[in-house]
N, C-alpha and C positions, 0 to 999 in steps of 0.2 A: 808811767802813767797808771792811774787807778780808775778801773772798770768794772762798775753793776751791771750785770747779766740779769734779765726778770724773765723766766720761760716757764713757761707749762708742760712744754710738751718736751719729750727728754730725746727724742731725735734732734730734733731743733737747737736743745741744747747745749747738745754735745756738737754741732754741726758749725753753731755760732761761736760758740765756748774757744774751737780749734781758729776761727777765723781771728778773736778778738783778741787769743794768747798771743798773736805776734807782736800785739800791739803795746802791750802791756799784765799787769796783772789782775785778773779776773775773777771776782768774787760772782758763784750762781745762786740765785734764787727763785721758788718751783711756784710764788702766789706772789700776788701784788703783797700782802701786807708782811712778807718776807722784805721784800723790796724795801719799804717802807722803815724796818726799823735797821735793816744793813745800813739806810743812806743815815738814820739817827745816829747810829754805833760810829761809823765814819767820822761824824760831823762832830761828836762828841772827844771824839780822840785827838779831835784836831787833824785829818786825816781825808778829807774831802775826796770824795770821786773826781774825775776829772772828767768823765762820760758815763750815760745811763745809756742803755740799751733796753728797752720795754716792750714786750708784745702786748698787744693790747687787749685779747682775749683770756684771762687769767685768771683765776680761784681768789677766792677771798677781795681782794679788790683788782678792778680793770686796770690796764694801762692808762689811762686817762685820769682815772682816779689818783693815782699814783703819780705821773705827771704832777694833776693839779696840786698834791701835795705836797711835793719835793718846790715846786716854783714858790708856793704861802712862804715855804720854810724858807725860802733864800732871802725872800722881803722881808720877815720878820726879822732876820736877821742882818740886814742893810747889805748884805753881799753885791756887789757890784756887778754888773751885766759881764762884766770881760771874766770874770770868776769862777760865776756860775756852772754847773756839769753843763756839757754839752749832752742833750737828751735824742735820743734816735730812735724812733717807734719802725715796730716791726710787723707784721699781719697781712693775713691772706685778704682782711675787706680793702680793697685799694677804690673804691668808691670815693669823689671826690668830696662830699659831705665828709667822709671818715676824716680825710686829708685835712680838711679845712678846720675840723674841729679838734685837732691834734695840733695843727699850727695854733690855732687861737689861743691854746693851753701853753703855750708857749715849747713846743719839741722843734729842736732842730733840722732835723731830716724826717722823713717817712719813708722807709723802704717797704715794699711791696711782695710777700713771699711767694713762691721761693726764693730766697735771695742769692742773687747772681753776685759770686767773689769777687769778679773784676769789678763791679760796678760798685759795690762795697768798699772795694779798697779805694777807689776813686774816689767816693764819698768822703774817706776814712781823711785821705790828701787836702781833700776840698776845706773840711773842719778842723783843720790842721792839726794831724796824729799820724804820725809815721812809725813803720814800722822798726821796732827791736833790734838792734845790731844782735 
């Protein structure tokens, strides 16, 4: 499995970074518009993420922003729902405007920081990604 990391903060990243290496391989990036042209490079190579992982607090563009970007580019592209990255936002505002307007942009889950491992990996099960032999 191929995973975009989008983190600001380099605790966070490092902290995520170790949760999401079980899962597969993980590409980091420190701003949204990092984020942005990783998922291009990807998509260009023929090489698609399989899941996005976005905090939505970030330099250069928000997690949202990025979100709504990465979703344009899959429509313009005709990429199929079952295809698509699965997108997983990450952030301390757990506020349910924040949640609502994160699902409406189309993100799969919302996790809520600090993020709890087991429930993560739960998550991780539930969007069907298991863990690395």
């Amino acid at each position: 499995m191929k995973i975009l990391l989008a983190e600001d903060d380099f605790a966070s990243r490092k902290f995520m970074g170790k949760i999401l290496d079980k899962y597969g391989e993980t590409d980091i990036t420190v701003n949204g518009l990092e984020a942005v042209d990783a998922y291009l490079m990807a998509q260009d190579d023929d090489e698609p993420y399989d899941m996005v992982v976005l905090d939505v607090m970030m330099p250069m563009l928000d997690g949202y922003q990025v979100l709504s970007t990465i979703r344009k580019l899959e429509a313009e592209k005709n990429i199929p729902m079952e295809k698509r990255a699965k997108v997983i936002m990450t952030t301390a505002l757990n506020e349910e405007l924040n949640v609502k307007k994160a699902m409406e942009i189309g993100c799969d889950a919302y996790v809520g920081k600090p993020v709890n491992v087991d429930r993560f990996e739960v998550l991780m099960s539930k969007l069907g990604f298991e863990q690395k032999a």
